[in-house]
DOFI-518298 format. One line per field, with one value per residue (C-alpha): residue number from 1; residue in one letter; chain; z, y, x. Coordinates in Angstrom, 1 decimal, m for minus. Layout:
DOFI-518298
i	(NUM | ...) $
aa	(a | ...) $
ch	(A | ...) $
w	(Z | ...) $
v	(Y | ...) $
u	(X | ...) $
//
This chain:
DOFI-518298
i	(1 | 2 | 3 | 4 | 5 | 6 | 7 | 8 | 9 | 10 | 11 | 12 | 13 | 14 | 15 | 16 | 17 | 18 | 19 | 20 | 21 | 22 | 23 | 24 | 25 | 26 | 27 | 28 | 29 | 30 | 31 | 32 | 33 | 34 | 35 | 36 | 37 | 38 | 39 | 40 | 41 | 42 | 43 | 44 | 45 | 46 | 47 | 48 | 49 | 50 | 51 | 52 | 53 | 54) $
aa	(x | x | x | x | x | x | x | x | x | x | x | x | x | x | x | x | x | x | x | x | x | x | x | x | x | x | x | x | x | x | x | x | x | x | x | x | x | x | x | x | x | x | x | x | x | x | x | x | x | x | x | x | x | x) $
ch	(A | A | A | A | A | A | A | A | A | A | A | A | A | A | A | A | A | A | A | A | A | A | A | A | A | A | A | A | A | A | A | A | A | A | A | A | A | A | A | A | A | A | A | A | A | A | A | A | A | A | A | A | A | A) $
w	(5.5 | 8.2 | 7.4 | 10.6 | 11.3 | 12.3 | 12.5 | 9.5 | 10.5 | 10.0 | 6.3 | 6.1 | 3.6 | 0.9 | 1.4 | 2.3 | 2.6 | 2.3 | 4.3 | 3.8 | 6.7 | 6.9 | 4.2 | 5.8 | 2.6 | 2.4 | m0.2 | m1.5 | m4.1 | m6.5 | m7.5 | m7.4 | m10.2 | m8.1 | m5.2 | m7.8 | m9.2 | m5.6 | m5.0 | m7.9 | m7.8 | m4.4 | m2.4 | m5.4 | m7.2 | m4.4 | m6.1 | m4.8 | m7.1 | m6.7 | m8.7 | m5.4 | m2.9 | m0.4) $
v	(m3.7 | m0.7 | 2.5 | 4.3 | 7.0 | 5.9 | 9.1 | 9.4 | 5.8 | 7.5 | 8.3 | 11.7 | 13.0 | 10.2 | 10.2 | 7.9 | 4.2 | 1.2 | m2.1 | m5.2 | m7.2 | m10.7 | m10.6 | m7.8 | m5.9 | m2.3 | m0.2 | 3.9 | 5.4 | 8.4 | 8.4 | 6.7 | 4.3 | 3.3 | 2.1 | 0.5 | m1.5 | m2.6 | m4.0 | m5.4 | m7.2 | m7.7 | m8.2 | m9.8 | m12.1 | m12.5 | m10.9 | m8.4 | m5.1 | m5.2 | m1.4 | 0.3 | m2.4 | m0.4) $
u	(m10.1 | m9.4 | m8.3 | m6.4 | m4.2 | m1.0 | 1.6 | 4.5 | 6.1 | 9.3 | 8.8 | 6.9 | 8.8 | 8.1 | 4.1 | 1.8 | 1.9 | m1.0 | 0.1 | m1.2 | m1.6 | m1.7 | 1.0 | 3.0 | 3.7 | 4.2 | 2.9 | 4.0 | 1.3 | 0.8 | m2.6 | m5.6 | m4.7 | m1.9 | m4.5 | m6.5 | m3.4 | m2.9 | m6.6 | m7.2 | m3.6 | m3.0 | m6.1 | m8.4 | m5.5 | m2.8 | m0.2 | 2.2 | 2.4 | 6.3 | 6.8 | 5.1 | 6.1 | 8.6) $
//
């Protein structure tokens, strides 16, 4: 896991954005329960969150 600073990747105005790399997938977020959703679903059981998946 790596947590870096990477400018407003042309979508300042909607927030920031998780990416999961080696899958490629592109996540927007709210809250912390969003971020939770995405670890518990995505990185511990594989499967993509598709209601934050940009």
């Amino acid at each position: 896991m790596r947590i870096n600073s990477a400018g407003c990747l042309d979508r300042c105005e909607l927030g920031p954005v998780i990416v999961v790399y080696p899958d490629e997938v592109w996540y927007h977020y709210l809250d912390c329960e969003d971020v939770d959703e995405i670890i518990d679903e995505h990185l511990v059981k594989g499967q993509v969150v598709d209601r934050l998946k940009i």
